[in-house]
N, C-alpha and C positions, 0 to 999 in steps of 0.2 A: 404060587407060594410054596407048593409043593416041593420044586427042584433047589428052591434055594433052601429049603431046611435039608432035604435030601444030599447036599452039598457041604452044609454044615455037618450034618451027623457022621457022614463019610472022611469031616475032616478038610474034604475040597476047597479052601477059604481062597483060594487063588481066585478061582471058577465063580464066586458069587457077582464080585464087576462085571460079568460079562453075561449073566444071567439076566431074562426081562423083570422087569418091577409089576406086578399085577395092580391094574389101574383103582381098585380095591382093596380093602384091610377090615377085618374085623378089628372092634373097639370098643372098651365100655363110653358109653355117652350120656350125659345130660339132654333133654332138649329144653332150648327156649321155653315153649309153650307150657310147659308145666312147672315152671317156676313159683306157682302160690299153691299149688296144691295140697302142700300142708299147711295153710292160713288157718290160724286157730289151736291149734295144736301147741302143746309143751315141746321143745326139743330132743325128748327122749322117747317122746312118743310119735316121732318122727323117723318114717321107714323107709332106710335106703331100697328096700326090694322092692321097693315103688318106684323108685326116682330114676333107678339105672339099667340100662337097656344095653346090650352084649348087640350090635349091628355091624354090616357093611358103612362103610365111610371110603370117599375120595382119597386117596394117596398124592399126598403133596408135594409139588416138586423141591429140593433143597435148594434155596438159593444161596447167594454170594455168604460166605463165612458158617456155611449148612452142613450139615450132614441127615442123611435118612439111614435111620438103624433098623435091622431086623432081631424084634426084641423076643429074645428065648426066655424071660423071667422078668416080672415085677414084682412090687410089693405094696401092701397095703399103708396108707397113713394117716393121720388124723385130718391131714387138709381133704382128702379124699370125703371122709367122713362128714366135713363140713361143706363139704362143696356138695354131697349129697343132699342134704337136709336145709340146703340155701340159707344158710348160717356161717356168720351176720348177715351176710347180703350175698345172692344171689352171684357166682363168678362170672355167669355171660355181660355186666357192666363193665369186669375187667378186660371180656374179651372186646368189649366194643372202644374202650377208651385208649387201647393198646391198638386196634384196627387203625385208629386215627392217626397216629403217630407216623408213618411210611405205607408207601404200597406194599414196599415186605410186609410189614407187617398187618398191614389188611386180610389178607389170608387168614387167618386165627377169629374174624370176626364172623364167625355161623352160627345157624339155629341151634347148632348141637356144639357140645362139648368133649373132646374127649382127654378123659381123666387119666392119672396116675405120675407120681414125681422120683420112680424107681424104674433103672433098666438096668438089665446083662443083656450083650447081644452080638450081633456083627453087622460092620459097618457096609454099608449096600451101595449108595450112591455118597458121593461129596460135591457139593458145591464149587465155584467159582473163590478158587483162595484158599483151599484147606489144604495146608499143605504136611502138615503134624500128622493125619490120619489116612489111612487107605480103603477101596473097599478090601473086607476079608479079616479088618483087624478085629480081635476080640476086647470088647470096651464095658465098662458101666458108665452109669450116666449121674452126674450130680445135679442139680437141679436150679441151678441161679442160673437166669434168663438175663443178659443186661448187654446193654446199646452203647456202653463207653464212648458217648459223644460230650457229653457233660463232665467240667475236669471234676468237680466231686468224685466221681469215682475210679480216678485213677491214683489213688492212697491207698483206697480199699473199695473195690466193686460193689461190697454191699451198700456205701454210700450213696450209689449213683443213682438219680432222680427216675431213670429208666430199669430200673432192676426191678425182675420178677420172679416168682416161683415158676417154673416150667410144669405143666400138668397143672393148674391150680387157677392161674392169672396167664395163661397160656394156654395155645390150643394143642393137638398133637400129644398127646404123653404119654407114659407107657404105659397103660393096663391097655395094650394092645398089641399087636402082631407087627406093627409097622410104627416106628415112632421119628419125628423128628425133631434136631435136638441143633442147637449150634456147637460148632467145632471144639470151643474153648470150654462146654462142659462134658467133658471124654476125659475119661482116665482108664489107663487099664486094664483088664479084668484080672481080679486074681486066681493066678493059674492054678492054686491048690482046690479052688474050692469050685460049686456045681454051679449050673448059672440061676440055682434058685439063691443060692444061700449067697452067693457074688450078689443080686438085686437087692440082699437085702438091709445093704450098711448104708448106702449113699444118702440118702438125707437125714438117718437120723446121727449119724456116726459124725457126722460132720458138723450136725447142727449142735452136739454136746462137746467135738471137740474145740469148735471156737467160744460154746457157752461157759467150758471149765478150764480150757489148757490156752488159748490163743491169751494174745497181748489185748486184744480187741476185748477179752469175757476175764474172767475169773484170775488169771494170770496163776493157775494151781503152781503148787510149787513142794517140795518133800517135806514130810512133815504135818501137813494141813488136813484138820478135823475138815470133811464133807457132807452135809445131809445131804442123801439123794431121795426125793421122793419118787414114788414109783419105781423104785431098782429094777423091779426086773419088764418094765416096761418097751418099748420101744429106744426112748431117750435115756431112761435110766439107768439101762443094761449097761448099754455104752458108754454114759459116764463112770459106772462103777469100774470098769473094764479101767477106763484112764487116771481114775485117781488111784487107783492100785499100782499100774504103770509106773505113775509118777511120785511115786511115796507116799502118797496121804493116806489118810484111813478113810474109808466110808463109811458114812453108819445108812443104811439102808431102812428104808420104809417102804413097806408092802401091807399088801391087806386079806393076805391066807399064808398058813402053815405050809404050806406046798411052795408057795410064792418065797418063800423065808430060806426053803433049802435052798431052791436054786441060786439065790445070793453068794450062799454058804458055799456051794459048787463054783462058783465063780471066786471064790477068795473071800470075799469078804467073812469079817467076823461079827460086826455089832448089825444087827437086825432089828428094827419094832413092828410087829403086827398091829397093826395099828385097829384092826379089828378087833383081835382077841383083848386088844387091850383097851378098846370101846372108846377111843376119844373122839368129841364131838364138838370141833372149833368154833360150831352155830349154836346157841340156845333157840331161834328160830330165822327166819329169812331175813330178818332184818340186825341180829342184834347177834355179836359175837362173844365167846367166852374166855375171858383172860384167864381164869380160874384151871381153863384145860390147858394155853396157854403155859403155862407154869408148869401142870404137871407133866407135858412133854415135854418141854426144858431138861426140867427133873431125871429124866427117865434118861435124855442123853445123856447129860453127867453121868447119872450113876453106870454108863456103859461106857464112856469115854472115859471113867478115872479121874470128873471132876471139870471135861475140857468141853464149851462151848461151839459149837460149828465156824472153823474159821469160814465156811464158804457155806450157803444154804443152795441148791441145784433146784430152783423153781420152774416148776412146769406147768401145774393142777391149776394156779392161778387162784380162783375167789376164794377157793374152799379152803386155803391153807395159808393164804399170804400174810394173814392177821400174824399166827404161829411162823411164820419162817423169819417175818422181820423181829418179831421177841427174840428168837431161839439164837440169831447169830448174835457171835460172840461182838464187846468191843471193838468196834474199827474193823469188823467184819466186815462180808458181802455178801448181798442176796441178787442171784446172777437168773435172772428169770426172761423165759418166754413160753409161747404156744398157748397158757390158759385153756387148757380145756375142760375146765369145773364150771368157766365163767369170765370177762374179761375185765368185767368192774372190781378193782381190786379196793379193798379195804384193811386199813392196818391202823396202828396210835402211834403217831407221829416223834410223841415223845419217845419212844423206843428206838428211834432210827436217830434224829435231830442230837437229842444228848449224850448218847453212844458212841455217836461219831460213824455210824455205818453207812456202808452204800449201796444204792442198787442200780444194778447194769442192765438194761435191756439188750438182747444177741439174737439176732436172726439170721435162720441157716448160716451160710459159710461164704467168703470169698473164696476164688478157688486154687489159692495155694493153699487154703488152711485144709480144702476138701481133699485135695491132692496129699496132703500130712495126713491126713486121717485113713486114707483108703491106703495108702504106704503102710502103716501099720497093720491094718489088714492083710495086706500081701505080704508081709513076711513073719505074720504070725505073732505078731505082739496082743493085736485085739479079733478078736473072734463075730462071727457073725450069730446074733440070736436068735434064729429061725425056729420058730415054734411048731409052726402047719405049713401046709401046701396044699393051693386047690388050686383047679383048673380054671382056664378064663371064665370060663362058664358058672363059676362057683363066685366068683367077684363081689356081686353083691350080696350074697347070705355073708362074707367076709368084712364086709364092711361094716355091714349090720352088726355083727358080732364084735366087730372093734369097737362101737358106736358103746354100744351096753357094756364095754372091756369084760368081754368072754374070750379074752385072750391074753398071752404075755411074751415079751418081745417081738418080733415082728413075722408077721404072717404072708407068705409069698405067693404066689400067682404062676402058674405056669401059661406063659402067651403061645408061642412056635414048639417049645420044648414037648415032646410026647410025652415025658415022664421024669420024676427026680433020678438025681442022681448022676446026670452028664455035664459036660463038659470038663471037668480036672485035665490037664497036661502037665501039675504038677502031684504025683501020686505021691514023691516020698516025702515033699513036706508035708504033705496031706496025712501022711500017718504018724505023723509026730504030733499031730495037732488035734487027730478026729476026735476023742471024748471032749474035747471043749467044745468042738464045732459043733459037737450034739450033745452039748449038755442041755438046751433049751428045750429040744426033740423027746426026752425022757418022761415031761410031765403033761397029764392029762389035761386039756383045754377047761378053761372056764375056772380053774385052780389058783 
């Protein structure tokens, strides 16, 4: 492993095809066997520093339409999180119901798991067919896994009956040193940027560009009132990033004064702290408050000049779906996925029904729409929101700290990389861009 980072850091990308693959990798894992060990427990009281294990794992060969990447940065995400805490369910089902489907794919069906839906890296071996990619080249990785045998998904891949999250619902991903990926999810790498903060757009950047800008989500368009919750989130960074792009306004919802500049830092204007301003969508677990309802309505008008959310950006799920289907306007949309408040959504139907609104469910990305998302990235239109960096080693206190959102935007992983701050070949767009690239880097964790 040595000679081929030794390779990379020298720049040698020629040299890496012809370097041996080490029959071994470290990797963060799951294992089987501890799949109930948090039986009984709340979800929040649910500790990934339990669950995930930093080991030696088998290096797999790439087969026909494969590639094997040697990955210099990952990044953290919410599926990580949940596939920690085996919530809903337990991901080794996936790996087994996915093992069934081909002998390729039986590979993926082991005791352990290895996690992560983010890479930067370079391409090591290819498969049988890959004809797009070489070793040497510098890629990131989007994260839609799918078998294009079934015509469903030759409209739109996310269709397709065999479509999966890579690192999630698949084995191999990147919170590791060696990752294996199929050909057709490469795109890349953006030459301005390091290969921590390159890791860090790919699934979320993509999952908000098809939730707000594709034909498939939101259809944004100039002009168009935005609620983003979570703005300076993961998902929500990167939406605000795109409806700024595209004309709209965003009105941003965060939940600290720190959390509110950095919006401000990114463009936006209308903010609500939705802390300092104490709204509480739940009167208790079972029963919601229309009353709060209303007064956040309220509070957008009075920041919008009167104007309702033509598009509500749901992510949070239980804790807020009641208020998002209120809040958009007539003949709105409320363009939601991922829930991670909760996945049982509750709303009053009368609000959606005689209004005439709608709601779009969007997950991740096909991969033209990833390939349009990470384009933007690469020429400087939407920026990466990297907040921290730890080392592979540091993995799971990361996760954990996602888990409890002690963090904002996305937090990166050094796998092969000895340290931030490499890979750029493109320095001088880089310096046209760097306070944005680190504006997310300015504010203190857990803020």
């Amino acid at each position: 492993m040595q000679k081929i980072l030794d390779a990379v850091l020298a720049g040698e990308l020629g040299e890496v095809g012809h370097l041996p693959v080490p029959e071994f990798y470290r990797g963060v894992v799951l294992h089987a066997e501890e799949t109930t060990m948090f039986e009984g427990l709340a979800g929040r009281d649910k500790d990934p520093r339990r669950s995930l294990h930093l080991e030696e794992v088998a290096t797999p060969e790439p087969a026909a339409g494969e590639v094997l990447v040697a990955v210099m940065a990952s990044g953290i995400n919410h599926n990580t999180v949940w596939s920690s805490i085996f919530e809903p369910v337990p991901t080794f089902g996936f790996l087994s119901r996915y093992g069934r489907t081909s002998p390729q794919a039986a590979r993926h069906d082991l005791p352990y798991h290895v996690l992560g839906s983010d890479l930067s890296g370079v391409v090591l071996r290819c498969g049988e067919g890959v004809a797009s990619w070489r070793p040497g080249d510098e890629v990131v990785a989007h994260c839609l896994s799918v078998e294009l045998d079934h015509p469903d998904g030759h409209a739109d891949t996310m269709l397709d009956p065999q479509q999966r999250i890579w690192g999630f619902e698949t084995n191999f991903g990147g919170l590791a040193e060696l990752a294996l990926v199929k050909a057709n999810q490469l795109m890349p790498k953006p030459r301005h940027l390091t290969w921590e903060e390159a890791a860090a757009s790919g699934l979320v950047n993509s999952t908000a560009y098809r939730q707000l800008v594709s034909p498939a989500g939101a259809r944004l368009k100039q002009g168009d009132t935005v609620l983003i919750w979570g703005a300076t989130g993961g998902l929500g960074s990167y939406a605000v990033q795109l409806a700024l792009n595209g004309g709209a306004t965003p009105v941003c919802v965060v939940s600290s004064a720190h959390k509110a500049q950095v919006c401000r830092r990114m463009g936006a204007e209308l903010v609500i702290d939705r802390s300092a301003e104490g709204y509480r969508f739940w009167k208790d677990e079972q029963t919601q408050d229309p009353r709060e309802w209303r007064r956040f309505g309220a509070r957008i008008r009075e920041l919008t000049g009167g104007d309702d959310p033509d598009i509500v950006f749901e992510h949070p799920g239980r804790e807020t779906f009641g208020a998002s289907v209120y809040v958009a306007r007539r003949g709105g949309t409320i363009v939601t996925c991922a829930s991670t408040s909760g996945y049982e959504h509750a709303y009053d139907n009368r609000y959606l029904w005689m209004n005439l609104k709608r709601i779009i469910g969007t997950h991740f990305a096909n991969y033209r729409e990833a390939w349009e998302a990470n384009r933007l990235i690469a020429k400087g239109h939407v920026h990466p929101t990297l907040s921290q960096v730890v080392p592979l080693e540091g993995t799971a206190q990361a996760v954990h700290d996602v888990h409890h959102n002690l963090h904002q935007g996305k937090v990166g992983v050094l796998c092969l990389a000895p340290g931030e701050g490499l890979g750029v070949t493109d320095p001088e767009l880089r310096a046209r861009h760097e306070p944005a690239i680190n504006r997310f880097r300015a504010q203190p964790a857990g803020t």
